[in-house]
C-alpha positions as CSV (number, residue, x, y, z in Angstrom):
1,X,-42.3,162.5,-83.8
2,X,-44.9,160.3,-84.6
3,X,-47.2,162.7,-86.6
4,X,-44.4,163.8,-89.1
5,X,-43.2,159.9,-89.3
6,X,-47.4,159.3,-90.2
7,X,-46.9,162.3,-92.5
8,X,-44.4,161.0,-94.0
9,X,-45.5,157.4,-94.5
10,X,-49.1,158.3,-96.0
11,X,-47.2,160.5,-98.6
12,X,-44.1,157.7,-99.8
13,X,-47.1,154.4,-99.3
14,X,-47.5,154.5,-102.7
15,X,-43.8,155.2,-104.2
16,X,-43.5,151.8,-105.5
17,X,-46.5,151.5,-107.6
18,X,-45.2,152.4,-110.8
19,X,-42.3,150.3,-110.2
20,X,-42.0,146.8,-112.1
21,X,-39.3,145.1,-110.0
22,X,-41.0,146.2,-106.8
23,X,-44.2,145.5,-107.4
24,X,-43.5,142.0,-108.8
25,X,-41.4,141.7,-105.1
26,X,-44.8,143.1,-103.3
27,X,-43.4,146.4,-102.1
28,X,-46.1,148.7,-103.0
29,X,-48.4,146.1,-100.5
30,X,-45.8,146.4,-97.7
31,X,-45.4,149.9,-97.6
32,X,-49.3,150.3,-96.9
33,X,-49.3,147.7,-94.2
34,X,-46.7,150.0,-92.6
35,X,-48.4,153.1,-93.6
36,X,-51.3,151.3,-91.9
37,X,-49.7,150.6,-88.5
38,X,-48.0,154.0,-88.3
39,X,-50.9,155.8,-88.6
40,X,-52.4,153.4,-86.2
41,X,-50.2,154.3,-83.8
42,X,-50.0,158.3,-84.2
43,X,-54.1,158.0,-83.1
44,X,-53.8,155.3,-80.3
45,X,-53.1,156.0,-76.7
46,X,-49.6,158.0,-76.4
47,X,-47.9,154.6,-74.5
48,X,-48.3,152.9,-78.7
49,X,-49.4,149.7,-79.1
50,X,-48.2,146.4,-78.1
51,X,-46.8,143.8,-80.4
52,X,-49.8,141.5,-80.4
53,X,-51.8,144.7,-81.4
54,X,-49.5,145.4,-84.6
55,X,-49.1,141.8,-85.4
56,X,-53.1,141.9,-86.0
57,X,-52.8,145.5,-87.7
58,X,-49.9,143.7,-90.1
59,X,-52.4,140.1,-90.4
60,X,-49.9,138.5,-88.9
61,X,-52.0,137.5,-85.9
62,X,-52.4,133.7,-85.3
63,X,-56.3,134.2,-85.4
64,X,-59.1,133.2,-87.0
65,X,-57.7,136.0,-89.5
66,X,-54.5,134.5,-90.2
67,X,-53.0,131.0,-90.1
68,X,-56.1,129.4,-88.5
69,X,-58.4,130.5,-91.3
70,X,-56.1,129.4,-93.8
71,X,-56.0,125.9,-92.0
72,X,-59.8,125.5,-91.8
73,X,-60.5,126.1,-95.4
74,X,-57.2,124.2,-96.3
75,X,-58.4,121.0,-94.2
76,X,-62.3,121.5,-95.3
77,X,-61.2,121.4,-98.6
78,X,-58.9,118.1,-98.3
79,X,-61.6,116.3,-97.0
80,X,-63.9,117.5,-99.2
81,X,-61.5,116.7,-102.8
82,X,-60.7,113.5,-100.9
83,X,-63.8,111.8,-100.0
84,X,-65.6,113.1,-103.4
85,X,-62.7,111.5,-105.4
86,X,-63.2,108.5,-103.4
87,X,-67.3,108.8,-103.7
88,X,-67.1,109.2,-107.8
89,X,-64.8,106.2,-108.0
90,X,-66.7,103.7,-106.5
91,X,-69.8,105.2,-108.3
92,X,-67.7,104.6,-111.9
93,X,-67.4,101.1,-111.3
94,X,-71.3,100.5,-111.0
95,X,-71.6,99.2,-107.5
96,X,-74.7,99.1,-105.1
97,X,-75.4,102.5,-103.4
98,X,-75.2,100.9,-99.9
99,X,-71.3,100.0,-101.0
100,X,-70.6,103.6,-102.0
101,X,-72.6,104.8,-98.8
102,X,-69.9,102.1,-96.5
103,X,-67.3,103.2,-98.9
104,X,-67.5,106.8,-98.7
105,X,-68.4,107.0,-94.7
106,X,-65.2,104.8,-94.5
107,X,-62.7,107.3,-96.1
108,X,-64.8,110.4,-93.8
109,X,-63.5,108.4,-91.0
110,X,-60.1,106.7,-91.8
111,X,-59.4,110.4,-93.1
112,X,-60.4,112.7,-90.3
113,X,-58.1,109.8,-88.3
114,X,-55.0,110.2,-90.6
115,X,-55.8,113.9,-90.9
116,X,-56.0,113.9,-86.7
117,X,-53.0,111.7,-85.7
118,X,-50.9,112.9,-88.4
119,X,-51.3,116.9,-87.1
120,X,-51.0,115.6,-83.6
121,X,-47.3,114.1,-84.7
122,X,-46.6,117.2,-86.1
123,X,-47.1,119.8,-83.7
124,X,-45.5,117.3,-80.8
125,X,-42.7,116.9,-83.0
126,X,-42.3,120.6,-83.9
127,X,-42.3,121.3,-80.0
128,X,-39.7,118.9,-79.3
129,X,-37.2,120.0,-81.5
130,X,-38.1,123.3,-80.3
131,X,-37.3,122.6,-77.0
132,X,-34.0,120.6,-78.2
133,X,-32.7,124.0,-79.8
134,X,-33.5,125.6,-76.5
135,X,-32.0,123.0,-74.6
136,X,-29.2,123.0,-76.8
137,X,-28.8,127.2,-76.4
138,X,-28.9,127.1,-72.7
139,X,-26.4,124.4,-72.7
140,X,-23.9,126.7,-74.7
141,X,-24.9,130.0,-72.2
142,X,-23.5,128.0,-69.3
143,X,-20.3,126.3,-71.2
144,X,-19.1,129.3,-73.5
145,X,-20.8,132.2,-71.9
146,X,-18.4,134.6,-73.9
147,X,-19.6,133.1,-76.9
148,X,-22.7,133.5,-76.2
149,X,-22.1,137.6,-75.4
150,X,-20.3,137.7,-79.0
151,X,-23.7,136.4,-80.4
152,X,-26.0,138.5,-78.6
153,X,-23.4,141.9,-79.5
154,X,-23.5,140.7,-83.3
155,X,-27.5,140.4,-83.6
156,X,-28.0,143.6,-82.0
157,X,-25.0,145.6,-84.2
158,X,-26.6,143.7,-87.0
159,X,-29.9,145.8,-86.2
160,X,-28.1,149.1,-86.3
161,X,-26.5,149.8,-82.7
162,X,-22.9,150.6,-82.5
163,X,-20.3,148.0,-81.9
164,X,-19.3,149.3,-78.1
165,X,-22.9,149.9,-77.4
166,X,-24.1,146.1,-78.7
167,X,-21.2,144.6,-76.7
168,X,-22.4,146.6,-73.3
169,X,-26.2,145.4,-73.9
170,X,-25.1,141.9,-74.5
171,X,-23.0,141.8,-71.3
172,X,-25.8,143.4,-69.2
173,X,-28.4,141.0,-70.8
174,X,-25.9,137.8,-69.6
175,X,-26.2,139.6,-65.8
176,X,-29.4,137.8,-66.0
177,X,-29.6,134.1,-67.8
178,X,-32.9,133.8,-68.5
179,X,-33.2,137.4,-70.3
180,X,-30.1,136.2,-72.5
181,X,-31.3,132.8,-73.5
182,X,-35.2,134.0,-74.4
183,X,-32.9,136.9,-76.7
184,X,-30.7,134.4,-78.0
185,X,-33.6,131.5,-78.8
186,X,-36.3,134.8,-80.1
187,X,-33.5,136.2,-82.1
188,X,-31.2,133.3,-83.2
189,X,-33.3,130.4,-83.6
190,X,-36.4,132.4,-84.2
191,X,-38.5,130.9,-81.4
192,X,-41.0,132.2,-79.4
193,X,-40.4,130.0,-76.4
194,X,-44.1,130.6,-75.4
195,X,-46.0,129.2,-78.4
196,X,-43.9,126.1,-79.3
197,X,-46.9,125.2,-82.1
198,X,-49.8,125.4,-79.6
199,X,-52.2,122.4,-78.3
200,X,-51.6,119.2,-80.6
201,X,-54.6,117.7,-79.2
202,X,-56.2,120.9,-80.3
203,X,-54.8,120.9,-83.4
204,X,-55.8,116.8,-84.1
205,X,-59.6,117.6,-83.0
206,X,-59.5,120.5,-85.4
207,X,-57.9,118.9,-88.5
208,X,-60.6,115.7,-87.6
209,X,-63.6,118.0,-87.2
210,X,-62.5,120.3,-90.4
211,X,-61.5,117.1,-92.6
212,X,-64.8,115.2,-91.9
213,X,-67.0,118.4,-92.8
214,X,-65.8,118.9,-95.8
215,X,-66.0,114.7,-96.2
216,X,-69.3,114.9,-95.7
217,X,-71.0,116.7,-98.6
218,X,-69.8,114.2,-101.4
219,X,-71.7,111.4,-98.5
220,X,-74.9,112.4,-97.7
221,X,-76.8,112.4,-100.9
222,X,-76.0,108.4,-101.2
223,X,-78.2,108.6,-97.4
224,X,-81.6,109.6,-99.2
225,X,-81.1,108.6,-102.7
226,X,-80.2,106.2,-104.7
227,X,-78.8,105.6,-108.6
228,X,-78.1,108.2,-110.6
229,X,-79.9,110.7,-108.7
230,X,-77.2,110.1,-106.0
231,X,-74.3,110.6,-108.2
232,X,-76.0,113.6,-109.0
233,X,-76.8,115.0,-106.1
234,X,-73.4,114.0,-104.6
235,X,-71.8,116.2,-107.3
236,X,-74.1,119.4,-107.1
237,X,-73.3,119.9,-103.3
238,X,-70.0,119.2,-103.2
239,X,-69.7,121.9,-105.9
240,X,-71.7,124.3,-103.6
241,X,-68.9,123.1,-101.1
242,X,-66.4,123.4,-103.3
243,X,-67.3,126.9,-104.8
244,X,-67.7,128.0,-100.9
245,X,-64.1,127.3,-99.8
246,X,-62.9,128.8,-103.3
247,X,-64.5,131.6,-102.0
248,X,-63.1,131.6,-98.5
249,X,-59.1,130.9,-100.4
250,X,-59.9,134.4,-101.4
251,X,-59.8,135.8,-98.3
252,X,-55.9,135.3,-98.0
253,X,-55.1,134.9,-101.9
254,X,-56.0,138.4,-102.9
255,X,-58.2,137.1,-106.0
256,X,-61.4,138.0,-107.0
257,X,-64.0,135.3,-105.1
258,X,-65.4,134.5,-108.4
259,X,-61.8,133.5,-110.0
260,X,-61.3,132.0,-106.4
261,X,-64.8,130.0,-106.8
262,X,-64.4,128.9,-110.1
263,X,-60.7,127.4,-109.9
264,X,-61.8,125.6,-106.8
265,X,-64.8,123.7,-108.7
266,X,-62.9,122.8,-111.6
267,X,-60.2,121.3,-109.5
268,X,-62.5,119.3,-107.3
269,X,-64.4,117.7,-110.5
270,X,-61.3,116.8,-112.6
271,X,-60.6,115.0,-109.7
272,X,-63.5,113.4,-109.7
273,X,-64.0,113.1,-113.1
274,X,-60.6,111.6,-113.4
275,X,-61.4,108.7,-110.5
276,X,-65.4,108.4,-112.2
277,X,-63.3,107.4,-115.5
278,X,-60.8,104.6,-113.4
279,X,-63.2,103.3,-111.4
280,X,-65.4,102.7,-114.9
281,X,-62.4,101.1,-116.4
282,X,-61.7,98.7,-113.4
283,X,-65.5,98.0,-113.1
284,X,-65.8,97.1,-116.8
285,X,-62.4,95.2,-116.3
286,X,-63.0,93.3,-113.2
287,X,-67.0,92.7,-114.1
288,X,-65.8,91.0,-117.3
């Protein structure tokens, strides 16, 4: 069956184009993901592919493709906006370079720390409630099993089986516990009892590491120059840095890199511009 479903796939992938409604709802994208995976499939080995194999064909994979490259650039960038906003600040109220130096290497570091401790919260808190749900789902298996079979019949006749034939899977799935709670948590509570958010100590070391390079570039000049020339400098790499991650948001935004670019780098300086112009106006204020 596979080569007349690819057949037929190829030939409808592009039936919503000309349609308003659903390309505005991203249809015509969808329908050549799946055209994608099908025809995927049809060439592989005759056994298919596994799940984690069309959940990288779909980009759905939590890889470097996916979520994790969306992170990195997302937490560059934060400490990059951040710590420049910070920099341009102190350098609007006309202080001594080796104050803007302390200043700036101070937000690197009390950043990366929030950006660290705060992730590390998160993800332990995410896998706690996770494992309250579950908790709370076995509970109910072993104190309203019939319930429980009711559940299991309804999300399977939900997906298209017949009502007799839903009810007989749901009662041979409660023959074995652990088979009905992993349906009832993956299905229900949409859960995947085996990634319940990852490592949070990997995730703090990765939001500190990503958070202080980006932190850095708006830093360093103030290292080997001093004035104006700082100021300068400061702002002409962390628009390289800036224009970089613009163009590494395009990766999983669908615009052109140059748009991508561009929007980045005016963000990042009216930012900066906009803490230059208070930290002049508390300088000239608190100077006198």
């Amino acid at each position: 069956m596979l080569p007349t479903v690819n057949t037929l796939e190829q030939r409808d992938s592009g039936q919503y184009d000309a349609q308003a409604e659903a390309v505005a709802g991203g249809l015509p994208a969808a329908e050549r993901s799946h055209a994608r995976v099908v025809q995927a499939i049809e060439s592989s080995t005759p056994g298919g592919l596994q799940g984690s194999a069309l959940a990288r064909l779909e980009g759905r994979h939590r890889a470097m493709g996916g979520n994790a490259l969306r992170a990195a650039v997302l937490g560059a960038n934060d400490g990059l906006v951040s710590n420049l906003s910070l920099v341009m600040g102190v350098a609007g109220a006309a202080v001594a370079e080796k104050t803007i130096l302390l200043t700036g290497l101070a937000g690197l570091v009390a950043g990366a720390c929030s950006m660290a401790m705060g992730e590390w919260l998160s993800v332990n808190s995410s896998r706690e409630l996770y494992q309250k749900q579950i908790e709370i789902e076995k509970s109910e298996l072993e104190q309203a099993p019939e319930e429980e079979i009711e559940e299991i019949a309804l999300i399977y006749e939900a997906k298209g089986l017949p009502r007799p034939q839903a009810e007989a899977l749901a009662r041979q799935m409660m023959a074995n516990k652990d088979t009905a709670l992993d349906t009832l948590v993956r299905e229900e509570l949409g859960i995947d009892p085996d990634e319940l958010g990852g490592s949070a100590w990997t995730a703090a070391v990765s939001s500190f590491l990503l958070f202080s390079v980006g932190a850095i570039f708006p830093v360093a000049p103030f290292l080997f120059l001093g004035g104006r020339a700082a100021v300068i400098a400061s702002l002409i790499a962390s628009g390289a840095a800036l224009a970089a991650i613009g163009a590494g948001t395009s990766l999983f935004t669908g615009r052109s890199v140059g748009f991508s670019a561009f929007r980045q780098l005016l963000i990042g300086y009216a930012a900066a511009a906009i803490t230059y112009a208070i930290g002049m106006l508390a300088g000239v204020t608190l100077g006198g």
